[in-house]
N, CA, C and O atoms as a printed pandas DataFrame, in Angstrom:
     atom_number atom_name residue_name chain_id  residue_number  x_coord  y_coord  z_coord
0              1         N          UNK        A               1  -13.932   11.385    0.065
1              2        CA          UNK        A               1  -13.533   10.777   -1.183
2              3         C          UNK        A               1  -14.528    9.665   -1.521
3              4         O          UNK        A               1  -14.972    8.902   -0.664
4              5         N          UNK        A               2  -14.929    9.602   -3.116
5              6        CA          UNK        A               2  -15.823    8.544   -3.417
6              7         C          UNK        A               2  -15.512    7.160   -2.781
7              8         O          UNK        A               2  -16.279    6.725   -1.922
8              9         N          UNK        A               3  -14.162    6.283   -3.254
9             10        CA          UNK        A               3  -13.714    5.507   -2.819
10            11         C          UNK        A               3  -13.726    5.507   -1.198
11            12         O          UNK        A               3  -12.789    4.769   -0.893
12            13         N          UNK        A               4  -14.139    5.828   -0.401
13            14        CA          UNK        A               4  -14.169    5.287    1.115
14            15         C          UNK        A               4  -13.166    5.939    1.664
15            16         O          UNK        A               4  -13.100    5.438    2.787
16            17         N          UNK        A               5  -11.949    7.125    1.544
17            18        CA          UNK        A               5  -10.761    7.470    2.845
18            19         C          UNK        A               5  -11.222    8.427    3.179
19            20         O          UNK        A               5  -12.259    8.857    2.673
20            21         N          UNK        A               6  -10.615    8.992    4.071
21            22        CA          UNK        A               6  -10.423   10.592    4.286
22            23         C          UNK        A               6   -9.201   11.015    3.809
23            24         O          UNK        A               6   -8.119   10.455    3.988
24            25         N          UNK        A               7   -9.395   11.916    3.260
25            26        CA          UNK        A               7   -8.288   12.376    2.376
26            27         C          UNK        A               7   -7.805   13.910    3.552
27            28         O          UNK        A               7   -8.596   14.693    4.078
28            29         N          UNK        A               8   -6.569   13.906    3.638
29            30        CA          UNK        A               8   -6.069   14.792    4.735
30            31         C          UNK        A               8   -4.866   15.544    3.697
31            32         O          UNK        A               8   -4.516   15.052    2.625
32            33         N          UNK        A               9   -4.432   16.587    4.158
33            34        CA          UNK        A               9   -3.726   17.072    3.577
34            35         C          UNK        A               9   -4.288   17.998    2.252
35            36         O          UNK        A               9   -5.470   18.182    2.540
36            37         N          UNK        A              10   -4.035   18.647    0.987
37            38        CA          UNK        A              10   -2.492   18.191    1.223
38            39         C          UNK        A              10   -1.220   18.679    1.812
39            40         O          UNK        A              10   -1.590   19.534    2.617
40            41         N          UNK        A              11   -0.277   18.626    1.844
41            42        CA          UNK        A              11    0.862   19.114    1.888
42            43         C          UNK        A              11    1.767   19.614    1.444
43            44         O          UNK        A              11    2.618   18.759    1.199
44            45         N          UNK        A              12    2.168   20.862    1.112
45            46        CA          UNK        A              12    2.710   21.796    0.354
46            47         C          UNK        A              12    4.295   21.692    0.389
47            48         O          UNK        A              12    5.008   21.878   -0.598
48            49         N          UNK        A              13    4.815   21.322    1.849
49            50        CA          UNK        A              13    6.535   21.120    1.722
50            51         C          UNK        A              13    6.368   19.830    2.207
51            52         O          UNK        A              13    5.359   19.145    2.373
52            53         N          UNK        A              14    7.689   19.602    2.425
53            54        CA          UNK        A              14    8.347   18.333    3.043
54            55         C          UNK        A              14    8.180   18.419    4.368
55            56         O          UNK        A              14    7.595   17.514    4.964
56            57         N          UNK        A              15    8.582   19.324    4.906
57            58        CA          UNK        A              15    8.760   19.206    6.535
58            59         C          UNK        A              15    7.459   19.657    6.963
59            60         O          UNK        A              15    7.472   19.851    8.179
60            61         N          UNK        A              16    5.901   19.994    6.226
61            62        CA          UNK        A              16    4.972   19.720    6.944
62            63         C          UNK        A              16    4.720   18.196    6.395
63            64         O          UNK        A              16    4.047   17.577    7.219
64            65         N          UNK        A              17    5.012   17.522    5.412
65            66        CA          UNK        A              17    4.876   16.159    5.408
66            67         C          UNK        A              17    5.345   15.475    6.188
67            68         O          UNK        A              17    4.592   14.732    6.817
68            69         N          UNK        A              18    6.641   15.458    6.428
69            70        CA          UNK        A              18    7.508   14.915    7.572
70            71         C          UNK        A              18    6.331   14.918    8.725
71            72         O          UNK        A              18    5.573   13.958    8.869
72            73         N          UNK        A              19    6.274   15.992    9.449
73            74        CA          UNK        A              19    5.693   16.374   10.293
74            75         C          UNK        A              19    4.385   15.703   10.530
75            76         O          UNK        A              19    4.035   15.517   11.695
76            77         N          UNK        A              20    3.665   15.341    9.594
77            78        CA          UNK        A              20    2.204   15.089    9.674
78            79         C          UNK        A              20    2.704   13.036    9.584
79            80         O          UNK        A              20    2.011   12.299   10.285
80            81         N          UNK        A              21    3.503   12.579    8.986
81            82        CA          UNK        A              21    3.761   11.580    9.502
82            83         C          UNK        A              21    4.467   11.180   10.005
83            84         O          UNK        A              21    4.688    9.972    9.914
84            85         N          UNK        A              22    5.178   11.980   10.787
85            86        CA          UNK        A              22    5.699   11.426   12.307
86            87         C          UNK        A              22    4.550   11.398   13.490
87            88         O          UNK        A              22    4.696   10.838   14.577
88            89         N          UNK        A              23    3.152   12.254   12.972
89            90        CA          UNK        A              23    2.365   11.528   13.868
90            91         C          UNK        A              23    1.883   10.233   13.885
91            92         O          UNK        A              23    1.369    9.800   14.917
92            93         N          UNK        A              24    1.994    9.400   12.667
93            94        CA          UNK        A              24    1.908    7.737   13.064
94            95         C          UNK        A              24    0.231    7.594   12.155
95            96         O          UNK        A              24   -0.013    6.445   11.788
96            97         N          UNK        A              25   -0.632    8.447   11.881
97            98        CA          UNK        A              25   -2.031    8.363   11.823
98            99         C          UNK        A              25   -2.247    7.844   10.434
99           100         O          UNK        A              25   -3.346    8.214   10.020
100          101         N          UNK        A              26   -1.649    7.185    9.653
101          102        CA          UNK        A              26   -1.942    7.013    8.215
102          103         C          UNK        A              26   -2.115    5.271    7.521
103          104         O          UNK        A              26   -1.564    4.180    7.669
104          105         N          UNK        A              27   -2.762    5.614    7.056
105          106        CA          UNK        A              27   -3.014    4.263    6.369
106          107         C          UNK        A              27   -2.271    3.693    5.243
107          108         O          UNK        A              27   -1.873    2.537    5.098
108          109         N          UNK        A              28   -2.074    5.436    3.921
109          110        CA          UNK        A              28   -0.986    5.068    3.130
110          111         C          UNK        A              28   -1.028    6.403    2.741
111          112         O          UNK        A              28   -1.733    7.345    3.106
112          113         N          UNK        A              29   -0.157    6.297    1.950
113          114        CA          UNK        A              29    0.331    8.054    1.525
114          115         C          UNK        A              29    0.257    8.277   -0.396
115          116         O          UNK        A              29    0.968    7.545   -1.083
116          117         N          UNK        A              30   -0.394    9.029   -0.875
117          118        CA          UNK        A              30   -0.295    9.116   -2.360
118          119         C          UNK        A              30    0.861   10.611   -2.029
119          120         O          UNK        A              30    0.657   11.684   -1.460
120          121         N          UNK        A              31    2.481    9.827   -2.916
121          122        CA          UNK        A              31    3.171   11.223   -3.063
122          123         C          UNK        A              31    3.601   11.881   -4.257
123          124         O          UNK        A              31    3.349   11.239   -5.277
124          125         N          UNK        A              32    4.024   12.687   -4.380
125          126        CA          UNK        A              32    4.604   13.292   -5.823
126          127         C          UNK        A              32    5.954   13.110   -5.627
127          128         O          UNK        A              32    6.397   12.785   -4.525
128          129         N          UNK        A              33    6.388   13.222   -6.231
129          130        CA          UNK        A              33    7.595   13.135   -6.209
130          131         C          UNK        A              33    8.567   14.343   -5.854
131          132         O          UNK        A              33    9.698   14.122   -5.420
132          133         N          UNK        A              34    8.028   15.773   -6.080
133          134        CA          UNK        A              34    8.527   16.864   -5.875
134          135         C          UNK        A              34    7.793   17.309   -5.493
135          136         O          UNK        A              34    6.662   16.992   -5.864
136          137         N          UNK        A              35    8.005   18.457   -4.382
137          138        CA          UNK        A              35    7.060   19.211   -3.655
138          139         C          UNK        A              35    7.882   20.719   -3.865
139          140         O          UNK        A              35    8.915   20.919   -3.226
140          141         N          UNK        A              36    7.237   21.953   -4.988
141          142        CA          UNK        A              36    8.181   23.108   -5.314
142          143         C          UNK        A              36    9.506   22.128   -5.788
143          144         O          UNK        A              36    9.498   21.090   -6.450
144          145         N          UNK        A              37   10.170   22.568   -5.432
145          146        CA          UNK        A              37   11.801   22.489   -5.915
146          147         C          UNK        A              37   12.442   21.291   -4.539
147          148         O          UNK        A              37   13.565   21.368   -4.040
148          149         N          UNK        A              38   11.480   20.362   -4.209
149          150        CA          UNK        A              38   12.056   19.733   -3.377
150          151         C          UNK        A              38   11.811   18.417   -3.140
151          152         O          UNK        A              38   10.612   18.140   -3.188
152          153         N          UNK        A              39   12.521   17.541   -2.908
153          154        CA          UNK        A              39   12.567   16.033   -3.152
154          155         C          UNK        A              39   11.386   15.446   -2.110
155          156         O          UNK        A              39   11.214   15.866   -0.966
156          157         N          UNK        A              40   10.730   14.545   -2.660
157          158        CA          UNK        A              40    9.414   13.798   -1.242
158          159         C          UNK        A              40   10.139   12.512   -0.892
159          160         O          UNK        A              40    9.509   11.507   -0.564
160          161         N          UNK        A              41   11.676   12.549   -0.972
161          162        CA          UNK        A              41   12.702   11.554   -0.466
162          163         C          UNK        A              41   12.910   11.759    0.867
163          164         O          UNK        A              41   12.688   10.627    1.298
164          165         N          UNK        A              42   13.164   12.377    1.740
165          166        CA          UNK        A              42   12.793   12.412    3.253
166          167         C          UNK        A              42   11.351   11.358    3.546
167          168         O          UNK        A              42   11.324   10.262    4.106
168          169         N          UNK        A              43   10.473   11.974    3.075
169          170        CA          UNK        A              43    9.188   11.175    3.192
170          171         C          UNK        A              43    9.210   10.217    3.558
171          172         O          UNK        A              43    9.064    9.772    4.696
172          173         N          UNK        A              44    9.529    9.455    1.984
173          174        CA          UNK        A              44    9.056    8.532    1.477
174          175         C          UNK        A              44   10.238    7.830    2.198
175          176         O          UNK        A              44    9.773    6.774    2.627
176          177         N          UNK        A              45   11.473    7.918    2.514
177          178        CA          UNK        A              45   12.166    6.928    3.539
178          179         C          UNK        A              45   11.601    6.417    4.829
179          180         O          UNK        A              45   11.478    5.242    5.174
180          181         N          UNK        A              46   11.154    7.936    5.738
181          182        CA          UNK        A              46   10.091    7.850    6.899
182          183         C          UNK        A              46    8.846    6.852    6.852
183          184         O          UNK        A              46    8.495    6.084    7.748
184          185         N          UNK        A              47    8.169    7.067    5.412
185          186        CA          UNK        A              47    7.176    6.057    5.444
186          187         C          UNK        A              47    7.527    5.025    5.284
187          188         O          UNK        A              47    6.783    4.211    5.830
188          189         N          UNK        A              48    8.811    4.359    4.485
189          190        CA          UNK        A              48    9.547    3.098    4.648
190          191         C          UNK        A              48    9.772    2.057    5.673
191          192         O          UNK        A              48    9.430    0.877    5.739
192          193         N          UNK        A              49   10.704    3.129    6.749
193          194        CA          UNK        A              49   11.419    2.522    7.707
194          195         C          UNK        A              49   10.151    1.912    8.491
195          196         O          UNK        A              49   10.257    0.776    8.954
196          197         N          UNK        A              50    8.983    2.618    8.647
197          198        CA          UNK        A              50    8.099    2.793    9.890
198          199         C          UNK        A              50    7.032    1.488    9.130
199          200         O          UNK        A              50    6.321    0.932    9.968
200          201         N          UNK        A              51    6.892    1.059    7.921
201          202        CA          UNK        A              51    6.905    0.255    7.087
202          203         C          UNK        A              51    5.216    0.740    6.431
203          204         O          UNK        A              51    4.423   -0.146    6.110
204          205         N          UNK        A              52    4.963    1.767    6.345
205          206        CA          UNK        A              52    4.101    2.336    5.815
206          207         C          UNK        A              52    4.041    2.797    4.379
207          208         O          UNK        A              52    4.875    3.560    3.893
208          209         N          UNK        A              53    2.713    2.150    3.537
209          210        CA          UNK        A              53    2.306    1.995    2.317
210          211         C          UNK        A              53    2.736    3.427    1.491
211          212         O          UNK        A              53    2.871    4.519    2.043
212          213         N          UNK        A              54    2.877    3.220    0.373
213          214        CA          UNK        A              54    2.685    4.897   -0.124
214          215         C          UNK        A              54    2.901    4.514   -1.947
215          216         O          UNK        A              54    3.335    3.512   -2.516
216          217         N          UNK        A              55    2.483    5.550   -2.349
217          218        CA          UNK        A              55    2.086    5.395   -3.777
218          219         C          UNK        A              55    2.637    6.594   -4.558
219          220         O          UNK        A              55    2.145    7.682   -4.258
220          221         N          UNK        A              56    3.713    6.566   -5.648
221          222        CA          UNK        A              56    4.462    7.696   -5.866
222          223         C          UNK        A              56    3.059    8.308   -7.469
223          224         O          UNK        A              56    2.716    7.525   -8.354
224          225         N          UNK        A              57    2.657    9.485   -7.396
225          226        CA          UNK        A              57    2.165   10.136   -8.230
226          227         C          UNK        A              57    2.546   11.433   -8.888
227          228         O          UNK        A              57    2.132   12.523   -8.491
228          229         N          UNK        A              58    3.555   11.224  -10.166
229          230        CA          UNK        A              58    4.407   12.196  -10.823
230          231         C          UNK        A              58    3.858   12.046  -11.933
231          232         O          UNK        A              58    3.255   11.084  -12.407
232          233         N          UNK        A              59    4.226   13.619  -12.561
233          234        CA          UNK        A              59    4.853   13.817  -13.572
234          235         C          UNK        A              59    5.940   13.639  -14.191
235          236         O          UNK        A              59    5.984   13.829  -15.407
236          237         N          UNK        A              60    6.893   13.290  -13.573
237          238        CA          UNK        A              60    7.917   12.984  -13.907
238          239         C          UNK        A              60    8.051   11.481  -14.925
239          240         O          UNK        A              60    7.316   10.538  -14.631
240          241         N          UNK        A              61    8.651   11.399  -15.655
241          242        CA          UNK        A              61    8.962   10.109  -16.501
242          243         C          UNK        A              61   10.073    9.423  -15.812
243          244         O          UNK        A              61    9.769    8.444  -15.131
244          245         N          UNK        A              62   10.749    9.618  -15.847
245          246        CA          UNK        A              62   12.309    9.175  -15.301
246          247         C          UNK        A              62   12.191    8.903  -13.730
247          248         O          UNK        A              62   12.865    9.491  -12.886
248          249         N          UNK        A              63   11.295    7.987  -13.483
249          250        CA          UNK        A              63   11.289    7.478  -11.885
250          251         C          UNK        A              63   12.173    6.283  -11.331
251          252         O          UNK        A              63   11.835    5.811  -10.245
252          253         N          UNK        A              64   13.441    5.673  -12.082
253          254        CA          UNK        A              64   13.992    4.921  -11.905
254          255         C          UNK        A              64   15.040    4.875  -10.451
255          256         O          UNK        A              64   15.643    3.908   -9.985
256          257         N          UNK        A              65   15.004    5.827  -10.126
257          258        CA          UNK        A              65   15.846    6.200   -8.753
258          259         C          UNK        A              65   14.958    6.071   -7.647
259          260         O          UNK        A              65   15.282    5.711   -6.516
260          261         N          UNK        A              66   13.533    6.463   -8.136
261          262        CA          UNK        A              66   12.892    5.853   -6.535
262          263         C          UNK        A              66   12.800    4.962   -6.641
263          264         O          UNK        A              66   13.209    4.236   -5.735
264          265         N          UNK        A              67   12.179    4.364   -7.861
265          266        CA          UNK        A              67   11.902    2.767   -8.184
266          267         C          UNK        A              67   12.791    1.160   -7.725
267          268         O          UNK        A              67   12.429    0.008   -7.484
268          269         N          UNK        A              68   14.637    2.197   -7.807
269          270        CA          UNK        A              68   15.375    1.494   -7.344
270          271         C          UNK        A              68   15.848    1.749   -6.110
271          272         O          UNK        A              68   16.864    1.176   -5.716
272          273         N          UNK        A              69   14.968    2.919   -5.093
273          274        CA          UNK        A              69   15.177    2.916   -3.571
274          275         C          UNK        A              69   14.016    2.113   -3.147
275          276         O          UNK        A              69   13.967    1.194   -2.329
276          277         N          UNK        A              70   13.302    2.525   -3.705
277          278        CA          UNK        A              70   11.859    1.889   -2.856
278          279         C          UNK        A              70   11.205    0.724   -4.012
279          280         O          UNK        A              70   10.466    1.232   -4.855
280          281         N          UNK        A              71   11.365   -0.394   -4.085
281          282        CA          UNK        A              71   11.018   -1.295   -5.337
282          283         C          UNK        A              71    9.641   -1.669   -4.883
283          284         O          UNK        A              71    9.034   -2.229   -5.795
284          285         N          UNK        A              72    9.018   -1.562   -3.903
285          286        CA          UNK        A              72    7.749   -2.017   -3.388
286          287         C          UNK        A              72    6.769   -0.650   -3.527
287          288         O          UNK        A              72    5.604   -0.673   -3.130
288          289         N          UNK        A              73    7.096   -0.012   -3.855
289          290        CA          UNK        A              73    6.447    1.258   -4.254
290          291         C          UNK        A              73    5.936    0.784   -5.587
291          292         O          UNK        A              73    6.456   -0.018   -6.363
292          293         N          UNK        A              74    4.309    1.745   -5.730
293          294        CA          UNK        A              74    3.865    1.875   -7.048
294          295         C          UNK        A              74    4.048    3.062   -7.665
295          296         O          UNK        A              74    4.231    4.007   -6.898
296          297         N          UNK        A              75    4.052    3.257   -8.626
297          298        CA          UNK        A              75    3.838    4.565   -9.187
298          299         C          UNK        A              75    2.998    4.848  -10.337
299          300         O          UNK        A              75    2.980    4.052  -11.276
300          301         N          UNK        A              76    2.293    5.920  -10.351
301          302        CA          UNK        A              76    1.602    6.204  -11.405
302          303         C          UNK        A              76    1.970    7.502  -11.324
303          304         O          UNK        A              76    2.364    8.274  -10.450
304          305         N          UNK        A              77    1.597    7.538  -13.140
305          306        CA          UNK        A              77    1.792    8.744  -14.339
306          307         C          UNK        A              77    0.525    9.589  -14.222
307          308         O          UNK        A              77   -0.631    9.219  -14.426
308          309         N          UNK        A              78    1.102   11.181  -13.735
309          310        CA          UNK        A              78    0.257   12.132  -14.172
310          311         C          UNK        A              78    0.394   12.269  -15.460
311          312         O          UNK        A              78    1.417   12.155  -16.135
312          313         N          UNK        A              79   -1.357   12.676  -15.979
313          314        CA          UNK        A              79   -2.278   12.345  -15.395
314          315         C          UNK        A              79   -2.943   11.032  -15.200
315          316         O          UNK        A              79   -2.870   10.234  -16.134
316          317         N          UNK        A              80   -3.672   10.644  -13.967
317          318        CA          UNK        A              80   -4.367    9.915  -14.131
318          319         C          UNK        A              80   -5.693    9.868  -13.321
319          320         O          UNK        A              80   -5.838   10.767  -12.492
320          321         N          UNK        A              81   -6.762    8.867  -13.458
321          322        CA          UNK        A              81   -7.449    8.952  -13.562
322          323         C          UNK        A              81   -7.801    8.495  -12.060
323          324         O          UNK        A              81   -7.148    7.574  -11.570
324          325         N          UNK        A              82   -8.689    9.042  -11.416
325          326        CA          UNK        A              82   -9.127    8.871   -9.683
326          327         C          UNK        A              82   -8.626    7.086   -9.989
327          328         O          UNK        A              82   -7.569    6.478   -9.822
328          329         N          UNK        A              83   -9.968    6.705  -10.496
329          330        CA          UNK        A              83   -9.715    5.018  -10.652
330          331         C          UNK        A              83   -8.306    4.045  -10.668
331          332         O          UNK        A              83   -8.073    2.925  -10.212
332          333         N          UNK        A              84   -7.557    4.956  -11.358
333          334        CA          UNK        A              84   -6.311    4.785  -11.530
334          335         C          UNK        A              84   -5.766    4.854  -10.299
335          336         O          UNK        A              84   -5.094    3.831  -10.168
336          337         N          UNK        A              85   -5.696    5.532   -9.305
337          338        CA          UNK        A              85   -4.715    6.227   -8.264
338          339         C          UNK        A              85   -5.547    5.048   -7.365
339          340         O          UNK        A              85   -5.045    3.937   -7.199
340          341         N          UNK        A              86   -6.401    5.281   -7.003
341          342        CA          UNK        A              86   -7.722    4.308   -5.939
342          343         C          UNK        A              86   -7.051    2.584   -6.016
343          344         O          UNK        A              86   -6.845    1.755   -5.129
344          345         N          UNK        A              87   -6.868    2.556   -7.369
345          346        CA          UNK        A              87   -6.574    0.962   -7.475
346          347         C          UNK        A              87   -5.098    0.963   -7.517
347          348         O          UNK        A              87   -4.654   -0.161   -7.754
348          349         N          UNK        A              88   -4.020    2.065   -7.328
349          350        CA          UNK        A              88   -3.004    1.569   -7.220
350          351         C          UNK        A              88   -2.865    1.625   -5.630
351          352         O          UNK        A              88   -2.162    0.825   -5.012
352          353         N          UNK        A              89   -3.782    2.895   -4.883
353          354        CA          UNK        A              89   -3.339    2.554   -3.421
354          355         C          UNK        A              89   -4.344    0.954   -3.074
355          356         O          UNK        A              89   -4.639    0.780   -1.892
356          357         N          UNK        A              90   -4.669    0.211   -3.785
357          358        CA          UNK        A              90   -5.617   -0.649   -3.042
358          359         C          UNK        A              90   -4.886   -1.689   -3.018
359          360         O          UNK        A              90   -4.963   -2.535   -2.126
360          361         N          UNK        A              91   -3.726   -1.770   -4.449
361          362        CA          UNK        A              91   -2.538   -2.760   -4.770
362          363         C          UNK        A              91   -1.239   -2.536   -3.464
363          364         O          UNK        A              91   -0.792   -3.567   -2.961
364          365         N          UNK        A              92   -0.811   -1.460   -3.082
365          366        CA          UNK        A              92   -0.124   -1.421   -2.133
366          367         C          UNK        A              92   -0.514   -1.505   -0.600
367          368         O          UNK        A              92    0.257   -1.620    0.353
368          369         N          UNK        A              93   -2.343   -1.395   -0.588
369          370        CA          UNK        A              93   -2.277   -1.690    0.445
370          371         C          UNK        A              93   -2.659   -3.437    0.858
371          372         O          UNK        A              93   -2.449   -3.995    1.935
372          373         N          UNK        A              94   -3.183   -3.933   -0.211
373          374        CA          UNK        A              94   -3.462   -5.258    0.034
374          375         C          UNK        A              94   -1.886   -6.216   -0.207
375          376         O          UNK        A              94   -1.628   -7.415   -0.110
376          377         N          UNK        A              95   -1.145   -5.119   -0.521
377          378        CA          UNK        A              95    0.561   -6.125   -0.350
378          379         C          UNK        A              95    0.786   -5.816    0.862
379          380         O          UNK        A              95    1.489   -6.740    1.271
380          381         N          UNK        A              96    0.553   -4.744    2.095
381          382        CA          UNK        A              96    1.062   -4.822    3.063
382          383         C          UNK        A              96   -0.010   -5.542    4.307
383          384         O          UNK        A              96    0.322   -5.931    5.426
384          385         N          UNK        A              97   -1.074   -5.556    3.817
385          386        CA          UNK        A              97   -1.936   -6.164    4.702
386          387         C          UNK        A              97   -1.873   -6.930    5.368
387          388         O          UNK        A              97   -2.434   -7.900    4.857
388          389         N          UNK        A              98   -1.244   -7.326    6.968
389          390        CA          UNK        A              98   -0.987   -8.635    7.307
390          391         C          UNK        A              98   -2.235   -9.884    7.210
391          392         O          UNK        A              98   -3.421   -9.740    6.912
392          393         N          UNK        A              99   -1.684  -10.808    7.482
393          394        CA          UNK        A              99   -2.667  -12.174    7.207
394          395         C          UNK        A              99   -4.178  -12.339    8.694
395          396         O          UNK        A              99   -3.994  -12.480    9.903
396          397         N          UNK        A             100   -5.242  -12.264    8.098
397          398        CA          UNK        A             100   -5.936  -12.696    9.619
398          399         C          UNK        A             100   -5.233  -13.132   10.499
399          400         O          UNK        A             100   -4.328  -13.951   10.340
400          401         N          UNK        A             101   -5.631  -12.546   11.699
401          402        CA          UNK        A             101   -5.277  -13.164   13.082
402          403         C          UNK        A             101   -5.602  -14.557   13.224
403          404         O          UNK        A             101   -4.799  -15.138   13.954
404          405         N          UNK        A             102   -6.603  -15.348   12.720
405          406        CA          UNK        A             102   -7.164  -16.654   12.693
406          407         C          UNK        A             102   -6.613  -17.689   11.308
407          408         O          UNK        A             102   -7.027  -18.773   10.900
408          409         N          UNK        A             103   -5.837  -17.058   10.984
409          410        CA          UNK        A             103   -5.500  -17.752    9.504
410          411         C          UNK        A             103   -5.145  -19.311    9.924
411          412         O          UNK        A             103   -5.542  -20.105    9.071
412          413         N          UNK        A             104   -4.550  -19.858   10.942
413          414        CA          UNK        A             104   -3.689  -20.848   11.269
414          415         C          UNK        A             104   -5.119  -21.764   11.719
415          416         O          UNK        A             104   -5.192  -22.960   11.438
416          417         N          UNK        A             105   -6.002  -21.188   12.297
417          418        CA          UNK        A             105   -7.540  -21.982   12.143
418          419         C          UNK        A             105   -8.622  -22.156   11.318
419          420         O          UNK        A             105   -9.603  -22.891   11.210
420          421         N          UNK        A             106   -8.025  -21.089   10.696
421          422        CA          UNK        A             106   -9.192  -21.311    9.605
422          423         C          UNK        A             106   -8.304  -22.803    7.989
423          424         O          UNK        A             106   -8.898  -23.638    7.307
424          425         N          UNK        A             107   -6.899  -22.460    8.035
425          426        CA          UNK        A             107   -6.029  -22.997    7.391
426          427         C          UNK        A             107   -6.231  -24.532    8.020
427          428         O          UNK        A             107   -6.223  -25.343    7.094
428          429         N          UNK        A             108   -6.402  -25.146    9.271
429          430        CA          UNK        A             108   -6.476  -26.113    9.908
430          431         C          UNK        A             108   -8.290  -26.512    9.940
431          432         O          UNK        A             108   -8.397  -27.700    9.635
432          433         N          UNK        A             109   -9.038  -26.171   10.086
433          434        CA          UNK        A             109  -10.012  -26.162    9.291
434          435         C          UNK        A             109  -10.243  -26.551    7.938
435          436         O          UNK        A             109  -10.959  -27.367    7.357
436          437         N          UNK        A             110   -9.437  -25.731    7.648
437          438        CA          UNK        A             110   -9.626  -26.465    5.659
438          439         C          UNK        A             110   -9.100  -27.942    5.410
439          440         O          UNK        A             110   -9.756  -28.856    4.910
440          441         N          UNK        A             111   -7.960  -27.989    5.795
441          442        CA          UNK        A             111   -7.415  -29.338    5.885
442          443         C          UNK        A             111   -8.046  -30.653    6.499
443          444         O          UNK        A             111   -7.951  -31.820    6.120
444          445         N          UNK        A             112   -8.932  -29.917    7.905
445          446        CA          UNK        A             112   -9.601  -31.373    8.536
446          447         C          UNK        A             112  -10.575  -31.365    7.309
447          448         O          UNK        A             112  -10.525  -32.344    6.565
448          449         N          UNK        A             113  -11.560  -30.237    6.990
449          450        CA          UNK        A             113  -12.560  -30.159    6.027
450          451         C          UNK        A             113  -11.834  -31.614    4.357
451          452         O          UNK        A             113  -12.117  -32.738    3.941
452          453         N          UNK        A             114  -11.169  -30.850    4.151
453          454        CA          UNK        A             114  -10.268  -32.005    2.901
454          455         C          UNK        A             114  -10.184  -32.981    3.665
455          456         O          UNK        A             114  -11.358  -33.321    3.520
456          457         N          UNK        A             115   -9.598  -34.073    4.690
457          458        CA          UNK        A             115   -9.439  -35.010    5.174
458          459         C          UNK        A             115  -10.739  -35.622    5.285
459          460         O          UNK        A             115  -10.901  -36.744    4.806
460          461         N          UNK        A             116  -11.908  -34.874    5.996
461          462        CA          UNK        A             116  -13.151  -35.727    5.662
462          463         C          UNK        A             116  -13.593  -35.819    4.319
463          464         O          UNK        A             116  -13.791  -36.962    3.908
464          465         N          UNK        A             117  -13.811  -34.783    3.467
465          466        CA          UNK        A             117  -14.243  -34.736    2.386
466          467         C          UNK        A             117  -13.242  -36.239    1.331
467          468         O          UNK        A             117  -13.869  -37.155    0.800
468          469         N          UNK        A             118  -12.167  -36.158    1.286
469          470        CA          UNK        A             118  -11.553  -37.448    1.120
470          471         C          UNK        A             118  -11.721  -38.566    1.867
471          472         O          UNK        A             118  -11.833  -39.516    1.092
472          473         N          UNK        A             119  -11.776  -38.832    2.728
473          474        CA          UNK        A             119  -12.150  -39.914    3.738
474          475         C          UNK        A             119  -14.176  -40.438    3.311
475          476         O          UNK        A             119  -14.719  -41.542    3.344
476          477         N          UNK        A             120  -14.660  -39.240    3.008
477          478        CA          UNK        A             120  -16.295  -39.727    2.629
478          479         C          UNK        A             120  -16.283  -40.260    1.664
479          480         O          UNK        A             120  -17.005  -41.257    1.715
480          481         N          UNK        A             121  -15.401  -39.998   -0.082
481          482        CA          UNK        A             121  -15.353  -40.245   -0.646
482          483         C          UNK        A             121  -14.960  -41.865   -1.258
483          484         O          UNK        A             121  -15.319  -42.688   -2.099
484          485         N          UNK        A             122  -13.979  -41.642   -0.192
485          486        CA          UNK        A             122  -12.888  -42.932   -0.258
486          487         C          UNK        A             122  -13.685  -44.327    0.391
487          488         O          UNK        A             122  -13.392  -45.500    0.158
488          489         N          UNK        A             123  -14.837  -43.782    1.320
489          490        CA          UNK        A             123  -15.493  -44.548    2.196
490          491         C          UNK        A             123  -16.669  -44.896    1.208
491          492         O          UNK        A             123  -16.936  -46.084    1.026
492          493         N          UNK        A             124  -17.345  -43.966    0.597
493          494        CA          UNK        A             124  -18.622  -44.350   -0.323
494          495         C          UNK        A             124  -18.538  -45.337   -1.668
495          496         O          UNK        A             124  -19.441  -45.753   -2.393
496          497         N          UNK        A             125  -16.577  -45.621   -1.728
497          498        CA          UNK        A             125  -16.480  -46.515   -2.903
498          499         C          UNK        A             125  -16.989  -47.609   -1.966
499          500         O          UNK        A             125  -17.152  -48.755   -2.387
């Protein structure tokens, strides 16, 4: 894929979706909402619980039922445009992204940094 993933899949039912993420290997999931005549609600709970990203991509208009299971979900309207889909998985994945491992030093850092930077100031009057 232009954008940088490997794109795996796809997946034609549910229970090879199921299946392919109960192996654990994913970063985030772009889903449809229906797969044939069948709900990507199994899924998309699995990718929930396990607290894994995913991005609903329908045709459908009337998405208010996932919207109000899964509210941290994005969704976009077929059709759309690669750019479109790329920047909505980039929005769900930079909401789940945890914080640097070093944040609490680099955050303590900034603060001594401000304390001198005020203290030089305060000193050069």
């Amino acid at each position: 894929m232009a954008a940088g993933a490997e794109v795996v899949g796809p997946y034609r039912t549910v229970k090879d979706a199921v299946a392919f993420v109960s192996e654990g290997k994913i970063s985030v999931v772009l889903l449809d909402i229906r797969l044939a005549s069948e709900s990507i609600a199994p899924v998309a709970t699995q990718l929930a619980d396990r607290g894994g990203p995913f991005v609903f991509y329908t045709g459908y208009l009337d998405t208010d039922e996932f919207q109000a299971k899964w509210p941290q979900c994005k969704v976009v309207h077929k059709p759309a445009s690669s750019q479109m889909q790329v920047g909505a998985i980039a929005e769900v994945l930079d909401r789940t992204r945890p914080p640097p491992r070093n944040i609490r030093r680099l955050l303590t850092l900034l603060i001594v940094s401000l304390v001198v930077i005020v203290a030089l100031v305060l000193y050069t009057r």
